[in-house]
C-alpha positions as CSV (number, residue, x, y, z in Angstrom):
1,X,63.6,132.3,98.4
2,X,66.1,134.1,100.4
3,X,69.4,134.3,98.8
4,X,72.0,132.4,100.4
5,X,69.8,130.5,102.6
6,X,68.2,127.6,102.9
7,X,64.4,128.2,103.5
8,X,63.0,124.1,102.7
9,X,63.5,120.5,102.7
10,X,66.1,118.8,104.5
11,X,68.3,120.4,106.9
12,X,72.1,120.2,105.7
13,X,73.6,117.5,106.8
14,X,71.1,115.0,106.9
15,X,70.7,112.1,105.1
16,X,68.0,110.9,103.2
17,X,65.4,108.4,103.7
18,X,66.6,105.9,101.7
19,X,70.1,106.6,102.8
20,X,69.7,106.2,106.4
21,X,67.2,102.9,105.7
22,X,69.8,101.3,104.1
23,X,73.1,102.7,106.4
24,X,71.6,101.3,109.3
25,X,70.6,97.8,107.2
26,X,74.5,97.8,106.4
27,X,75.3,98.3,110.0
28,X,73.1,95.6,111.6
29,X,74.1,93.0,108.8
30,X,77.5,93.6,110.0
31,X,77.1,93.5,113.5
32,X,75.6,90.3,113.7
33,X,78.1,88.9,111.4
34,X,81.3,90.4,113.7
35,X,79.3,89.0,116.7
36,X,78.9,85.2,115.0
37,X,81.2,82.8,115.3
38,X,80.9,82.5,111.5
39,X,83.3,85.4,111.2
40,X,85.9,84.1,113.9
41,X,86.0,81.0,111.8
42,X,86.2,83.2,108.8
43,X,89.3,85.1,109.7
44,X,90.7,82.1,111.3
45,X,90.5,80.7,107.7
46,X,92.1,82.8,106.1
47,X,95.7,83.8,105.3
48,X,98.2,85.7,107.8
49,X,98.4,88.2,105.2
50,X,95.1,88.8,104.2
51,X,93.7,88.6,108.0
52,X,96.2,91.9,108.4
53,X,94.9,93.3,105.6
54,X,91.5,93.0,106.6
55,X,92.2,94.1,110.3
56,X,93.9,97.4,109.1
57,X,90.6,97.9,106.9
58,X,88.6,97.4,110.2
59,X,90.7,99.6,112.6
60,X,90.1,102.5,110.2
61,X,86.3,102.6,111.7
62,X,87.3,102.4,115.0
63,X,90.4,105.0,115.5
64,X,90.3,108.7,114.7
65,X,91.6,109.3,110.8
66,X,94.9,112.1,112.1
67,X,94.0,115.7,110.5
68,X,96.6,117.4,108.6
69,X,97.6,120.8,110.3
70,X,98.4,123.9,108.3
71,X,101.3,125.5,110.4
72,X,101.7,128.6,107.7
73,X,104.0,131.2,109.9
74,X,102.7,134.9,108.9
75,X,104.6,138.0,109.0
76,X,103.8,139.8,112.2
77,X,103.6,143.3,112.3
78,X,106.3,144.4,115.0
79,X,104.9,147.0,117.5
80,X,105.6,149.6,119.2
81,X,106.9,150.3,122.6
82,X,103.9,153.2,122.9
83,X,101.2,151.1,121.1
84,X,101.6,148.1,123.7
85,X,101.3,150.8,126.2
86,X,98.3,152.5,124.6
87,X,97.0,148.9,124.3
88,X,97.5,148.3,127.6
89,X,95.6,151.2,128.9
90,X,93.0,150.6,126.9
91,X,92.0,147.1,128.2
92,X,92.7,148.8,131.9
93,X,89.9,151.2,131.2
């Protein structure tokens, strides 16, 4: 086997069988409950609070999660007047 690299089997990133059987199960379960009127009359049933609750909970599969950002400022290396210009010439060529 080559160090380092994956020569066999699944390829990264993929889910198993059993995973993807039972990830797609999930999802049509739920999809025919949110399009019933059983779940209307479910969350209609339910208290103010807990309805919010519930709908934050939902929205999180709907809207983008926000990435944090890493804005580390490094010390630049101040150049010269002749290395721009040698730069510069450089790319010119």
């Amino acid at each position: 086997m080559a160090k380092g690299k994956k020569t066999g089997g699944r390829q990264k990133g993929s889910l198993n069988k059993s995973t993807k059987f039972s990830k797609e199960l999930i999802n049509e379960l739920l999809s025919d409950y949110t399009e019933s009127q059983q779940f209307k009359n479910d969350l209609q049933n339910i208290e103010p609070k807990e309805r919010l609750d519930i709908m934050v909970k939902l929205m999180a599969f709907v809207t983008p999660k926000p990435q944090s950002i890493d804005m580390s400022i490094s010390e630049k290396k101040e150049t010269t007047i002749e290395e721009r210009l040698k730069k510069l010439a450089q790319e010119n060529e």
